[in-house]
C-alpha positions in Angstrom: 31.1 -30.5 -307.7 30.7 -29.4 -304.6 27.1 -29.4 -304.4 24.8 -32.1 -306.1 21.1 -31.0 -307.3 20.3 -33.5 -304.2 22.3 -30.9 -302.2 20.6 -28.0 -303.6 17.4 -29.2 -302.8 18.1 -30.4 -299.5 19.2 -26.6 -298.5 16.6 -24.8 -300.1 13.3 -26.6 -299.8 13.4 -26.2 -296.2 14.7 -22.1 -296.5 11.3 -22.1 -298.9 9.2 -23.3 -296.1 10.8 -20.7 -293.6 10.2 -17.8 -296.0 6.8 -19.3 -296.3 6.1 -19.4 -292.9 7.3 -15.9 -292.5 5.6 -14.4 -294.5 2.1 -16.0 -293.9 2.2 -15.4 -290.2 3.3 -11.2 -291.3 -0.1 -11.8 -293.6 -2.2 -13.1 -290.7 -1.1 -10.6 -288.2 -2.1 -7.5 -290.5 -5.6 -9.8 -291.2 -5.6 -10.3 -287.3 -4.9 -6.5 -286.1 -7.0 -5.4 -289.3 -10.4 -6.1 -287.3 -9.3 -3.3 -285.1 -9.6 -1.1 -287.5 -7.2 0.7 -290.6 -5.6 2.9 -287.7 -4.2 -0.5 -286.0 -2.8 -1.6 -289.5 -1.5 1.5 -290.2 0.2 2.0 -286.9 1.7 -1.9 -287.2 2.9 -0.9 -290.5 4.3 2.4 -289.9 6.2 0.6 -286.9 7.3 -2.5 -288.9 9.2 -0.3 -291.7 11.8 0.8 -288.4 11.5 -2.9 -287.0 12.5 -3.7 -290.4 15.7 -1.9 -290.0 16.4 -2.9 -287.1 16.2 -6.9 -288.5 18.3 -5.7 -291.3 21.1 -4.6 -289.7 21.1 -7.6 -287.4 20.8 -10.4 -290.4 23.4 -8.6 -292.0 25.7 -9.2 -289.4 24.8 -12.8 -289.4 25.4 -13.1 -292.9 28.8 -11.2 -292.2 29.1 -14.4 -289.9 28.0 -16.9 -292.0 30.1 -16.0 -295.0 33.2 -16.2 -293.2 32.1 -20.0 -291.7 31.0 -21.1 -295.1 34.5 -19.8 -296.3 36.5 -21.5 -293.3 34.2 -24.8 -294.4 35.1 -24.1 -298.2 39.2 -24.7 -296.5 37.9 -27.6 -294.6 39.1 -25.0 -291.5 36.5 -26.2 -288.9 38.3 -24.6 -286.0 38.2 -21.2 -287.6 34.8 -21.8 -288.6 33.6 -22.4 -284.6 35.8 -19.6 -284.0 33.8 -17.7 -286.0 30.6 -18.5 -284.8 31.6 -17.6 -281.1 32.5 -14.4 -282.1 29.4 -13.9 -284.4 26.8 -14.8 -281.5 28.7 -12.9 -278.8 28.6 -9.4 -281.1 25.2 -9.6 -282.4 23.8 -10.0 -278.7 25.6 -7.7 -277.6 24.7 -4.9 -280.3 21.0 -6.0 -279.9 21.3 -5.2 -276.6 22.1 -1.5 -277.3 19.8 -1.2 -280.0 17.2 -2.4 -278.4 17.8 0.1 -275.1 17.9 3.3 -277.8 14.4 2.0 -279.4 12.9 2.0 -275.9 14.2 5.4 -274.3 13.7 7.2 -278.2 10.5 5.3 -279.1 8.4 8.7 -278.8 11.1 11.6 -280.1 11.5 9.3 -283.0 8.1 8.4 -284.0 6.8 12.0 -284.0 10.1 12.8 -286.1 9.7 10.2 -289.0 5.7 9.8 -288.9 4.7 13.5 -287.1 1.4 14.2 -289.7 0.0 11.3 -288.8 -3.6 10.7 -287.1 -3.2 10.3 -283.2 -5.4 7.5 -283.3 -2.4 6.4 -285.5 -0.1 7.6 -283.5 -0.9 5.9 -280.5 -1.2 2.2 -281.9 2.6 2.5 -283.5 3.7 3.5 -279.6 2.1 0.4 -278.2 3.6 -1.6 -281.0 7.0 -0.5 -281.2 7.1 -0.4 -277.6 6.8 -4.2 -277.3 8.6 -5.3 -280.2 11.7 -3.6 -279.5 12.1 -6.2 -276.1 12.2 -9.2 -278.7 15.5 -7.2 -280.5 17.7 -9.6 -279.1 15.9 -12.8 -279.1 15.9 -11.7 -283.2 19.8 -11.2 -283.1 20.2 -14.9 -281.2 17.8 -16.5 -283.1 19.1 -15.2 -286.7 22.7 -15.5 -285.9 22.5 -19.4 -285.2 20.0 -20.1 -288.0 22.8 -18.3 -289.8 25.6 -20.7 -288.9 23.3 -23.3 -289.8 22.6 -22.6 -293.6 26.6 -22.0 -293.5 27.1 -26.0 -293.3 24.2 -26.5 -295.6 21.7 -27.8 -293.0 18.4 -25.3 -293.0 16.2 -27.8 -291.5 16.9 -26.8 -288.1 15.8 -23.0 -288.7 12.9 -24.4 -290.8 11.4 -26.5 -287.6 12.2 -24.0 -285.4 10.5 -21.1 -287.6 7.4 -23.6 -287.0 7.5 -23.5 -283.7 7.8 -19.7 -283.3 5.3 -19.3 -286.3 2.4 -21.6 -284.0 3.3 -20.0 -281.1 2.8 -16.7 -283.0 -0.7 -17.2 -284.5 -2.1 -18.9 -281.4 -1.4 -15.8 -279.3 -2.5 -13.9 -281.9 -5.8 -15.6 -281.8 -6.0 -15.8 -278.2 -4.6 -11.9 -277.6 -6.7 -10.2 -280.5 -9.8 -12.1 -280.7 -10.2 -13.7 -277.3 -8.7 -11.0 -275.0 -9.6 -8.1 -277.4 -6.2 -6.5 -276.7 -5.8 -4.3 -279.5 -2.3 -3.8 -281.0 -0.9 -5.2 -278.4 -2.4 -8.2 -278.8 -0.6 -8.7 -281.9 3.2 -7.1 -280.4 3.1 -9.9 -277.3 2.4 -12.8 -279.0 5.6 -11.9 -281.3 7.8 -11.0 -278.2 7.1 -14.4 -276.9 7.8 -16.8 -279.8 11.2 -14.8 -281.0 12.2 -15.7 -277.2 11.6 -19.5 -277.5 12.7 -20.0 -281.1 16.1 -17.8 -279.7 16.4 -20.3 -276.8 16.0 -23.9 -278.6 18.8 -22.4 -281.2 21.4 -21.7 -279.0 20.4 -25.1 -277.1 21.3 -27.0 -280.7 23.9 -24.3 -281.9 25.8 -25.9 -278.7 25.9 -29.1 -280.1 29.8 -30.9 -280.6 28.4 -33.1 -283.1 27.8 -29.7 -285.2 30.2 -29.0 -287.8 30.0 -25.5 -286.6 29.0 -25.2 -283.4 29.5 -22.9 -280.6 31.6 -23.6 -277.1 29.0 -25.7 -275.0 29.3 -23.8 -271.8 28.6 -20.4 -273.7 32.6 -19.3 -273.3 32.5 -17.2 -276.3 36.0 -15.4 -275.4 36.8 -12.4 -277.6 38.7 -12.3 -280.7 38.6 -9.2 -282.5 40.7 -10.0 -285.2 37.7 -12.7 -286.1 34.9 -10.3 -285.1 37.0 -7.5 -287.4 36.4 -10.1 -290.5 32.8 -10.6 -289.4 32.0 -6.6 -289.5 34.3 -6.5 -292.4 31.2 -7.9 -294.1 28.8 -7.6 -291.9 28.9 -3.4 -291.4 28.6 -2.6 -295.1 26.2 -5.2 -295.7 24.2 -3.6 -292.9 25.0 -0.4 -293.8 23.6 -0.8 -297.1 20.3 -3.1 -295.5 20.4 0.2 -292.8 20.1 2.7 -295.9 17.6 0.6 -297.9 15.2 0.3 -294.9 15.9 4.2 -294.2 15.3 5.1 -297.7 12.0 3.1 -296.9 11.4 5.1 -293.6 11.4 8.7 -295.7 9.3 6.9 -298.8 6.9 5.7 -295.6 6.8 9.6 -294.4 5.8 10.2 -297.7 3.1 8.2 -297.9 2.0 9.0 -295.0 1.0 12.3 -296.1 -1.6 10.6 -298.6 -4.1 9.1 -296.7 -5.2 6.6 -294.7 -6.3 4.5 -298.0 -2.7 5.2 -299.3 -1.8 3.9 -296.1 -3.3 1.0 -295.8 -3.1 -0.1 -299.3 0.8 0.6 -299.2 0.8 -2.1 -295.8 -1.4 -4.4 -297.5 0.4 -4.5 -300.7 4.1 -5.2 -298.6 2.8 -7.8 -296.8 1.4 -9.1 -299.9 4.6 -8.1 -301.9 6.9 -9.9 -299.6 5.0 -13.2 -300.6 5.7 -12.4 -304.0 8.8 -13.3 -303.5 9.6 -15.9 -301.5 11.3 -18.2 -303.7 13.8 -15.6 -304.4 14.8 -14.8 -300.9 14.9 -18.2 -299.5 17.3 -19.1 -303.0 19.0 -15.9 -301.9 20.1 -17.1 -298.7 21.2 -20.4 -300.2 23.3 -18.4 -302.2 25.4 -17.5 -299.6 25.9 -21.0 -298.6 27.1 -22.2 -302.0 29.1 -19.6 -303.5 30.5 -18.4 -299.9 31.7 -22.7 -300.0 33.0 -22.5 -303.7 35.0 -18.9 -302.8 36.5 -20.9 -299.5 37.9 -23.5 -301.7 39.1 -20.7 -304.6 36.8 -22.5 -307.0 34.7 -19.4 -308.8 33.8 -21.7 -311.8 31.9 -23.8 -309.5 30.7 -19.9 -308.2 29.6 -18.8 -311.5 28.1 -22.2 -312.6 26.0 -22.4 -309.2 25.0 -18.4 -309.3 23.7 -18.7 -313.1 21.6 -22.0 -312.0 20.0 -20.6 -309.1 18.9 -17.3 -310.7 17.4 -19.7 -313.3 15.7 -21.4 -310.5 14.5 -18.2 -309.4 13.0 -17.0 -312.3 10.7 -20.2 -312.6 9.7 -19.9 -308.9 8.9 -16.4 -309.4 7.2 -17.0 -312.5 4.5 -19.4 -311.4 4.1 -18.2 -307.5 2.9 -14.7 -309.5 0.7 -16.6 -311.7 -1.2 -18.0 -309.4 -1.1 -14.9 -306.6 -2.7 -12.9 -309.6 -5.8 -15.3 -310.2 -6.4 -15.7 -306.4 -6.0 -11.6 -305.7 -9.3 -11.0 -305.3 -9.6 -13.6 -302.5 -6.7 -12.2 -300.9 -7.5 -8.7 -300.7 -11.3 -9.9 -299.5 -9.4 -11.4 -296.2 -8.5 -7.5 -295.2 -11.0 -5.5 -293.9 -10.5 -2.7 -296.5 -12.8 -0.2 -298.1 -13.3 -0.5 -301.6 -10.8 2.2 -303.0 -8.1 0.7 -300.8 -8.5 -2.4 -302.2 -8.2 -1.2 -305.9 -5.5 0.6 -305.1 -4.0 -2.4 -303.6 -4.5 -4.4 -306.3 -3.1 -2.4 -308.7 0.0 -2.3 -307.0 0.1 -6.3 -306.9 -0.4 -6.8 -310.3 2.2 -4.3 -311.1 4.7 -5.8 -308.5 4.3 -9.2 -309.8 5.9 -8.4 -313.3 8.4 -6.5 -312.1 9.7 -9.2 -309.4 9.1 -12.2 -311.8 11.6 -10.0 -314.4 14.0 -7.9 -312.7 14.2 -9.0 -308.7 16.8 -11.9 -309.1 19.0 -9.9 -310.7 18.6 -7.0 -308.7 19.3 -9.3 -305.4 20.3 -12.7 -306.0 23.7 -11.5 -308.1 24.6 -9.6 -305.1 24.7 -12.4 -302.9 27.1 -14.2 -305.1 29.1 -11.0 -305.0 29.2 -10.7 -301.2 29.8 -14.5 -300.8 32.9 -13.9 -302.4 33.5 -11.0 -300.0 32.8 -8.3 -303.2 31.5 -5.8 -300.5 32.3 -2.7 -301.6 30.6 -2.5 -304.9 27.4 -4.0 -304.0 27.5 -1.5 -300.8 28.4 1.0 -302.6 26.2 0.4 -306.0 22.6 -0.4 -303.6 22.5 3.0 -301.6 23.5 5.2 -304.6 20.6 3.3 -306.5 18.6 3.6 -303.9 18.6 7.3 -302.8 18.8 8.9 -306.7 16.6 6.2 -308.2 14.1 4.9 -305.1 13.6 8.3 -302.8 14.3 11.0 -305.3 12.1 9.1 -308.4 9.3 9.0 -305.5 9.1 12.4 -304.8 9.2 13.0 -308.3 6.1 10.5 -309.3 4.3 9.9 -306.1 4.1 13.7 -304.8 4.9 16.2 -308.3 3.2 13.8 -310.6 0.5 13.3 -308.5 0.8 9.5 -309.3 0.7 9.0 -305.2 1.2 5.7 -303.4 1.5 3.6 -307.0 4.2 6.0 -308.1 6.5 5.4 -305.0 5.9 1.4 -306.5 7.4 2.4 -309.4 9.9 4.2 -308.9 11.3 1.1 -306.5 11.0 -0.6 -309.5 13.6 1.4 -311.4 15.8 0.9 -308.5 16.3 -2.6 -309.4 16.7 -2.1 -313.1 19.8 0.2 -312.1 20.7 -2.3 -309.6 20.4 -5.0 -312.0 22.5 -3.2 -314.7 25.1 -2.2 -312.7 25.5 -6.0 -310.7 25.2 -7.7 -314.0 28.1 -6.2 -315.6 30.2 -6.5 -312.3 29.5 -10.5 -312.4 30.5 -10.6 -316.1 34.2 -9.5 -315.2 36.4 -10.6 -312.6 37.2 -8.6 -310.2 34.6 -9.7 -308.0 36.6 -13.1 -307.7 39.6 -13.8 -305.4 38.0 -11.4 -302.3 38.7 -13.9 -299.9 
């Protein structure tokens, strides 16, 4: 086998803490900016649905990245694998780079366009935000490209410390920016610039390292391949492509809300911040994912693929089952840390409780199977398969319930929720054949 359970362990517990980290510090800066007011959280929100994107379509290139080194590993084909990783860190910083410069010089022509109704007040905080954010763009790209290449040769310890680091650094100016220097908004978007651009330097100090099994050229000569860098985007484009159309799809459901309120509004942010902590264990497993099968399709073994998939979606399941447990007995002690009027806060916690069934049942199926598949380099389908699922079952169904129903902001929640039951269907019966074996 080519992972032990000792293996298993070793490469997720640290992914768990990561997510963890993550997560909490995207909790305490909505608690933090929330004693500004519901406009700040609303405005940090609006902003972080686009900032979301633009993280999307960067991780999905690392993943593009880290696929084909965990494949060149799976062939014991360390050179192609530091080949690999050169090429992967030199195209993500460079595409940061761009995207970054478009956020800055559009920032206004393409806030009024997606989130025009909204309340000046509103309006103004999501300027200052995304403003600020959009410099840490490629600090992001470096710093998720080499954490990347390190879950590729099983070692997530390194991104785990690091995610401490940045995490601290994050809170404390937080702290010091919101509380101390009553900055606002900003006080929130600085502190973040900051520790993406020291957690993006100590990577590429260790990514360097010879003693690496992956590892990049130690004088930063990258050179240019673009046969390698075609692989990369091979799996990287349509993986972002999809991550692109997911968070889009979330853009227009965002413009939706919008036109709901202010309590739709800030339930809605609450509940995602909350939401994404509902799920931890499934997306740091997730990412492990890519590790083991991407290893097992290197070496053409997709027994060990199937055995390792169907273990870790059992894994899943338990983690998801008791992290919602006990998120559903402390909810009212959550919700009491936001500064939130009483109807936002039922609304919120409607939408918890909802989300935590639905995650505990249908999420790793919905996006733990399609890992396996795009480990394997099964692109296509689950490219193809997520945006069709998403636009007819996601944006369409929340028109339908959240607007013509009148169910509002906990009808857009359901209607993602039938998103992964197609998605779920449709990746289930994929994984039970074979054609998404022998990719590679």
């Amino acid at each position: 086998m080519l992972f032990s359970n000792r293996d298993l362990k070793k490469l997720i517990l640290p992914l768990l803490v990561e997510q963890l980290l993550a997560v909490s510090v995207g909790m305490i800066d909505i608690i933090m900016v929330s004693s500004v007011g519901e406009t700040a959280v609303s405005g940090v929100s609006l902003v972080d649905t686009i900032g979301v994107l633009i993280i999307y379509m960067l991780s999905a290139l690392a993943t593009g990245g880290a696929v084909i080194s965990a494949q060149h590993l799976g062939r014991k084909d360390n050179d192609g694998a530091n080949m690999a990783a050169n090429q992967l860190l030199l195209s993500t910083t460079v595409l940061s780079i761009v995207i970054m410069a478009a956020a800055l010089l559009a920032r206004r022509p393409l806030l009024n366009l997606i989130f025009g109704n909204v309340e000046p007040a509103i309006m103004q905080d999501a300027l200052t935000y995304f403003q600020i954010t959009a410099l840490s763009y490629p600090f992001l790209a470096i710093y998720n490209s080499c954490a990347a290449l390190y879950r590729s040769m099983g070692n997530s310890k390194v991104s785990m410390k690091t995610s401490i680091l940045m995490n601290g650094i994050n809170i404390v100016g937080n702290a010091i920016c919101v509380y101390g220097l009553h900055m606002g908004v900003a006080g929130v978007a600085w502190p973040t610039l900051l520790s993406r651009a020291v957690a993006a330097l100590c990577m590429l100090l260790l990514i360097k390292n010879p003693q690496n099994t992956i590892h990049i050229d130690e004088h930063f000569r990258l050179g240019f391949h673009p046969a390698v860098i075609r692989k990369i985007f091979s799996i990287g484009i349509p993986n972002g492509l999809e991550n692109a159309m997911f968070q889009l799809g979330k853009i227009l459901v965002a413009s939706l809300i919008a036109t709901f309120g202010t309590t739709a509004i800030a339930a809605n942010a609450v509940s995602n911040t909350v939401a994404t902590f509902q799920i931890i264990p499934g997306s740091a497993i997730g990412l492990a994912v890519i590790t083991v099968v991407g290893q097992c399709a290197g070496a053409g073994d997709y027994q060990q693929a199937r055995h390792y998939t169907k273990k870790l979606l059992k894994v899943t399941h338990l983690g998801l089952l008791g992290l919602n447990l006990l998120i559903v007995l402390v909810m009212p002690f959550i919700l009491k840390l936001y500064s939130l009027s009483r109807a936002t806060g039922e609304l919120a916690r409607q939408i918890l409780v909802f989300h935590a069934v639905a995650c505990t049942v249908i999420w790793p199926s919905a996006f733990i199977l399609p890992n396996a598949l795009r480990a394997s380099s099964d692109i296509k389908f689950t490219m193809v398969t997520s945006i069709l699922s998403m636009w007819l079952c996601r944006i369409a169904m929340s028109y339908v319930l959240g607007k013509y129903l009148g169910l509002g902001v906990f009808g857009v929640w359901v209607a993602m929720v039938l998103d992964w039951v197609v998605r779920a269907i449709c990746f289930w019966v994929r994984y039970r054949g074979a054609k998404w074996q022998h990719q590679v």
